[in-house]
Structures are given as structure tokens and as C-alpha cells.
C-alpha positions in Angstrom: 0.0 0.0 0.0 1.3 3.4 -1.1 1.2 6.5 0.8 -1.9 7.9 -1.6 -3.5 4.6 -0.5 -3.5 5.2 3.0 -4.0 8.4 3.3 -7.5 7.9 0.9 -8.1 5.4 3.5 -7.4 7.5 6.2 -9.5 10.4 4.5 -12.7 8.0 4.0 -12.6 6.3 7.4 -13.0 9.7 9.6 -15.5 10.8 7.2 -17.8 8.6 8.1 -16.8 8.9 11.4 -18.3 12.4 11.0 -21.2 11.4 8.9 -22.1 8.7 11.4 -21.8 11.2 14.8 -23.5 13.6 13.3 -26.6 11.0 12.4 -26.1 9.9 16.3 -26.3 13.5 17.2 -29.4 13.9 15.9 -31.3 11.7 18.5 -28.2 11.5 21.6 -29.4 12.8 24.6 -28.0 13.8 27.8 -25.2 16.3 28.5 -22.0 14.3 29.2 -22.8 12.0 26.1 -23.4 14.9 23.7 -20.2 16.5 24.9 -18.4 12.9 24.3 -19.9 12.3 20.8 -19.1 16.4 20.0 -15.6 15.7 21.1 -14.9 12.9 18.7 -16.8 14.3 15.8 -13.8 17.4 16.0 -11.3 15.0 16.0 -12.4 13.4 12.9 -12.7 16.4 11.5 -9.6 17.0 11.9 -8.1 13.5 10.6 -10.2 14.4 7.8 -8.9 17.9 7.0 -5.1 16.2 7.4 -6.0 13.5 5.1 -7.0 16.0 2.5 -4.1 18.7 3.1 -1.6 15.6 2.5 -3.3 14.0 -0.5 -3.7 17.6 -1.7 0.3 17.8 -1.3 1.2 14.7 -3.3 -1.4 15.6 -6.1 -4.6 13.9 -5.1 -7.8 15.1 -4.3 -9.8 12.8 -1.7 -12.1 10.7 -2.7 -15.2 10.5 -0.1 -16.7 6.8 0.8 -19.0 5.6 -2.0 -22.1 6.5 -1.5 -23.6 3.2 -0.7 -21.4 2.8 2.2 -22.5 5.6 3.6 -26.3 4.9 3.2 -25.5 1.7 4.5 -24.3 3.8 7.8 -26.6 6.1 7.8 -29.8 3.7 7.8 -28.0 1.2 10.1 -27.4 4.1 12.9 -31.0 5.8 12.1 -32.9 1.8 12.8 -30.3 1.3 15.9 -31.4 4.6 17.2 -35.3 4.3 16.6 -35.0 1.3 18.3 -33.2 2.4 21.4 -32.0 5.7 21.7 -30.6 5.3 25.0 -26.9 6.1 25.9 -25.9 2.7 26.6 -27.5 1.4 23.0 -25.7 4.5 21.6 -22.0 3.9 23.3 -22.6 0.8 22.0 -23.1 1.0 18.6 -20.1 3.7 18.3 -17.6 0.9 20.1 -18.8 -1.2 17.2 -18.4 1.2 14.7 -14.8 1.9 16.5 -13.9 -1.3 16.8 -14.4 -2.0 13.1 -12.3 1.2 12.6 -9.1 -0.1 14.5 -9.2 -3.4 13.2 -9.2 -1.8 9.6 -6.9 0.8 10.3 -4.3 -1.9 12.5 -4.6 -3.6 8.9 -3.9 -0.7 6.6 -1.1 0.0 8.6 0.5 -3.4 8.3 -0.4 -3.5 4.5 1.6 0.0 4.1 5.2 0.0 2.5 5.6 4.0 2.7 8.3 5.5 5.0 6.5 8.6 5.3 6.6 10.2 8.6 3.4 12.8 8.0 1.5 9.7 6.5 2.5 7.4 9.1 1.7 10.0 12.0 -1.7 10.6 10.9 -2.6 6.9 10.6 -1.0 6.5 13.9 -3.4 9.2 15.4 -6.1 7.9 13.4 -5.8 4.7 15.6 -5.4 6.4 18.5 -8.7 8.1 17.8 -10.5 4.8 17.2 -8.9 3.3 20.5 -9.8 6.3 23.4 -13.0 6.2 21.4 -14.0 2.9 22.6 -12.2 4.1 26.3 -14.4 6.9 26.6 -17.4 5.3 25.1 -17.3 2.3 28.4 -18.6 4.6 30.5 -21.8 4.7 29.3 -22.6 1.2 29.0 -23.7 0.7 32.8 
């Protein structure tokens, strides 16, 4: 995998980790949560403006998720939430979604043959992200 390919990947992964807060957002109630999920919708954000800046750099433009995956998301976190909008059902579903995230980012990043220390930093946070994610989301599950 070549540093375009990562950061693409990188790009499209905290994109829908903004998409799919901001969907959550809509029906997330209680302070502390809100605060939680508004916390790691800026971080994405900022994953995502990296991604770009460094694509951007090396001649690429990102390209966003297709636009299946992310009505896939977006209909899977709008039935979860109809369902049971509670914080617990809520943490939960964003430690799956997290989980998912590491694994495929813990792959990516084993799959990549680059040596470049921007692209290598910003994957590195992007797995950081997913990880304190899933930390800060335990504490609503009781």
C-alpha cells in the first residue's frame, strides 16, 4: 500500500466517522454524552482535514466513501437509534463502529510500504482516535 492509499483510506474512514456522529447526534441525549460524541466528531474532522491537506500535497484530491457505504451507515445508525436511543445502545453501537475502525486501520497500517513520517503519524493518530474512542465510550454502557 502506497502513501496515496492510506491516506485515501485514512481520509474515507474519519469521514464517516463524522457522517455517522453527526446521524447519532441527531437523537443523543444527555449532556455528558453529547459533549463525548461532539468531542470525537472534531477530531475526525480533523483526521479528515489532514487526510486532505496531505493528499492535496502529493497531487490527489480525496475521494469520499461511496455513496452506498455511507447509506448503509446512515440507515443502520437511524434503525439502531429508533430502536433504542438510549446512551448505553448508543455507546454501543459507536464501540462497534470503533472497533471495526481499529481493526481496519491496524490492517492498513501493516499493509503499508511507505516510510513517510506525515502519512505514518496521521494513521497512527487515526488509531489512537478509534482506541480512546471505545475508552471513553465504556462509561456509558452501565
Amino acid at each position: 500500500m502506497n502513501d496515496q492509499e492510506l491516506l485515501s483510506y485514512i481520509y474515507q474512514n474519519a469521514d464517516m466517522g463524522v457522517d455517522g456522529i453527526l446521524k447519532v447526534l441527531e437523537t443523543a441525549s444527555g449532556e455528558k454524552l453529547r459533549g463525548a460524541l461532539q468531542s470525537q466528531l472534531s477530531e475526525y474532522d480533523q483526521i479528515r482535514s489532514e487526510a486532505m491537506e496531505l493528499l492535496r500535497e502529493r497531487g490527489s484530491e480525496p475521494e469520499a466513501p461511496s455513496a452506498m457505504a455511507k447509506m448503509t451507515a446512515k440507515v443502520t445508525a437511524t434503525v439502531n437509534t429508533m430502536r433504542d436511543s438510549s446512551p448505553q445502545s448508543i455507546a454501543e453501537m459507536m464501540i462497534q463502529g470503533n472497533a471495526m475502525g481499529l481493526t481496519k486501520i491496524t490492517r492498513r497500517l501493516g499493509d503499508y510500504d511507505g516510510e513517510d513520517r506525515a502519512v505514518r503519524r496521521l494513521a497512527g493518530k487515526l488509531l489512537s482516535t478509534e482506541q480512546q474512542n471505545i475508552e471513553q465510550m465504556k462509561q456509558f454502557l452501565s
